[in-house]
C-alpha positions as CSV (number, residue, x, y, z in Angstrom):
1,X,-127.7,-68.8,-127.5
2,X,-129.4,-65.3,-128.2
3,X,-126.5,-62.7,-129.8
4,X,-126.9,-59.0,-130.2
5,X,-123.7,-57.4,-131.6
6,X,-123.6,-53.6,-132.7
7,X,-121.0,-52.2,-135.2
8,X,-120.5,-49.1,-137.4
9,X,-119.5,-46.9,-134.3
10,X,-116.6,-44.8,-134.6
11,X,-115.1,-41.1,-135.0
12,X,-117.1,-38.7,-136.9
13,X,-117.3,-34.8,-137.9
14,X,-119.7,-32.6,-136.8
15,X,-122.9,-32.7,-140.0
16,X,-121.5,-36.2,-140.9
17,X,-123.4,-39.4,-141.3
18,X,-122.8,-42.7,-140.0
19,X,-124.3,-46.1,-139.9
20,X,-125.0,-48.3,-137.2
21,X,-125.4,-51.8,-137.9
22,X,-127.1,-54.8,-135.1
23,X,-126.8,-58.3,-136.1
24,X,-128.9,-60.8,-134.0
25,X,-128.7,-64.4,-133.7
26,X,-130.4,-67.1,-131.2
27,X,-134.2,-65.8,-131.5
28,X,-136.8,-65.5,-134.0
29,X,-135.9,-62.1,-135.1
30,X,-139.0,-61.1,-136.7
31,X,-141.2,-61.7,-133.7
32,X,-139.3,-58.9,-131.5
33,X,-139.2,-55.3,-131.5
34,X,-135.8,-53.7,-131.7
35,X,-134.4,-50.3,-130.6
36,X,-131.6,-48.2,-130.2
37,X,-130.2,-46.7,-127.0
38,X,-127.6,-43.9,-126.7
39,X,-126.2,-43.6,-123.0
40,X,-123.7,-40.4,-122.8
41,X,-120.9,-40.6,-119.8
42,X,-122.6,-39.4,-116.6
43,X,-126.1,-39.7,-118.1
44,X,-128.8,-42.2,-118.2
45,X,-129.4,-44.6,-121.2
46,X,-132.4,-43.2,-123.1
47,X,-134.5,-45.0,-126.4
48,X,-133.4,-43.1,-129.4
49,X,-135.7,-44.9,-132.0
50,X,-137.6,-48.3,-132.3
51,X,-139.4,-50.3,-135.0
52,X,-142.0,-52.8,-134.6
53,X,-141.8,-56.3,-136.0
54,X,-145.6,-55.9,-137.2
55,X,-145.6,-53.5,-140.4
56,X,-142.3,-52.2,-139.3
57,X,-144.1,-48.9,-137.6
58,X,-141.2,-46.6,-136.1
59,X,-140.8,-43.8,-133.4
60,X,-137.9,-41.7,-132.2
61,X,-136.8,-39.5,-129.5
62,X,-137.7,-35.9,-130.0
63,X,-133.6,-35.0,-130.4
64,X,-133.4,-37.3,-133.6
65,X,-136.7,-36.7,-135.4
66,X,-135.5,-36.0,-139.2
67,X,-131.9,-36.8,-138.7
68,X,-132.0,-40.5,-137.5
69,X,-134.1,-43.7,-139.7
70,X,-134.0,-46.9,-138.3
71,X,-134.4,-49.6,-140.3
72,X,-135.3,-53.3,-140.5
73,X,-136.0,-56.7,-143.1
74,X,-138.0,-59.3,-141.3
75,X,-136.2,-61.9,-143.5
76,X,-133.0,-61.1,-141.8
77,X,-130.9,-58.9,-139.5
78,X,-129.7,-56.4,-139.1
79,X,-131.2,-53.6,-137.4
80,X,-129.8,-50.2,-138.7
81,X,-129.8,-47.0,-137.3
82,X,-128.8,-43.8,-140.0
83,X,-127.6,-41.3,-138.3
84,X,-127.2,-37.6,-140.4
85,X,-126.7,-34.5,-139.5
86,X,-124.7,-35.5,-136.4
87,X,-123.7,-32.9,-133.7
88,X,-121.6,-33.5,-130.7
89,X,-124.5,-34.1,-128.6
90,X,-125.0,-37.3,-130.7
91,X,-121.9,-38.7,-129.0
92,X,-122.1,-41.8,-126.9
93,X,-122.5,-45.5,-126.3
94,X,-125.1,-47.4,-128.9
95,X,-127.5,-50.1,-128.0
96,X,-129.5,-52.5,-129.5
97,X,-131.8,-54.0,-127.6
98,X,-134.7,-56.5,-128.9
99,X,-138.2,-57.0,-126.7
100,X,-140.6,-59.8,-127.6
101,X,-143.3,-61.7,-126.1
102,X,-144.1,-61.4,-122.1
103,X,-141.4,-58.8,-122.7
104,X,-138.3,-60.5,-123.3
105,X,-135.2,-58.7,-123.3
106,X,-131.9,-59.1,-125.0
107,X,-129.2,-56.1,-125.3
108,X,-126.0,-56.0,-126.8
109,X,-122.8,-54.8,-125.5
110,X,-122.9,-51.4,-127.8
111,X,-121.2,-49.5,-130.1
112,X,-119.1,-46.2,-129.5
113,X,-119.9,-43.1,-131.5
114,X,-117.7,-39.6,-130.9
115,X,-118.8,-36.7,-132.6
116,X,-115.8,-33.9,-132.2
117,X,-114.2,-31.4,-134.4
């Protein structure tokens, strides 16, 4: 049975950093891309970085460039997201989603994150 679960979500200060974690299970984890989604209330769900499972190449959404790194071992999950520099914009609901061949699918249920003074 294929499990995505997100953690590391949570209440943060504006210029803070956090750490998003996404722990799979069920698939062959090094054969599938993985990214990160942030969906704010009222807004559509848009890609905030990915990473490849072939040489690990990354991209991100123009809003996170040089404050966001996602990460990845092929040996093992997780998938990380490091999120610096936050601002309240940053706020929402985390997903991890993972994409593999004939573009298969999985998402997890996400992770909150609150940026607020």
């Amino acid at each position: 049975q294929v499990q995505i679960v997100e953690s590391g979500g949570g209440w943060v200060q504006p210029g803070g950093s956090l750490r998003l974690s996404c722990a799979t299970s069920g698939f062959t984890f090094s054969r599938y891309a993985m990214s990160w989604f942030r969906q704010a209330p009222g807004k559509v769900r848009e890609l905030v970085a990915s990473i490849s499972h072939v040489r690990s190449s990354t991209d991100y959404a123009d809003s996170v460039k040089g404050r966001f790194t996602i990460s990845r071992d092929n040996g093992k999950t997780p998938v990380y997201l490091q999120m610096n520099s936050r601002n309240p914009d940053t706020s929402g609901m985390y997903y991890c989603r993972a994409v593999g061949g004939a573009n298969l699918k999985f998402w997890g249920q996400g992770t909150q994150v609150t940026v607020s003074s």
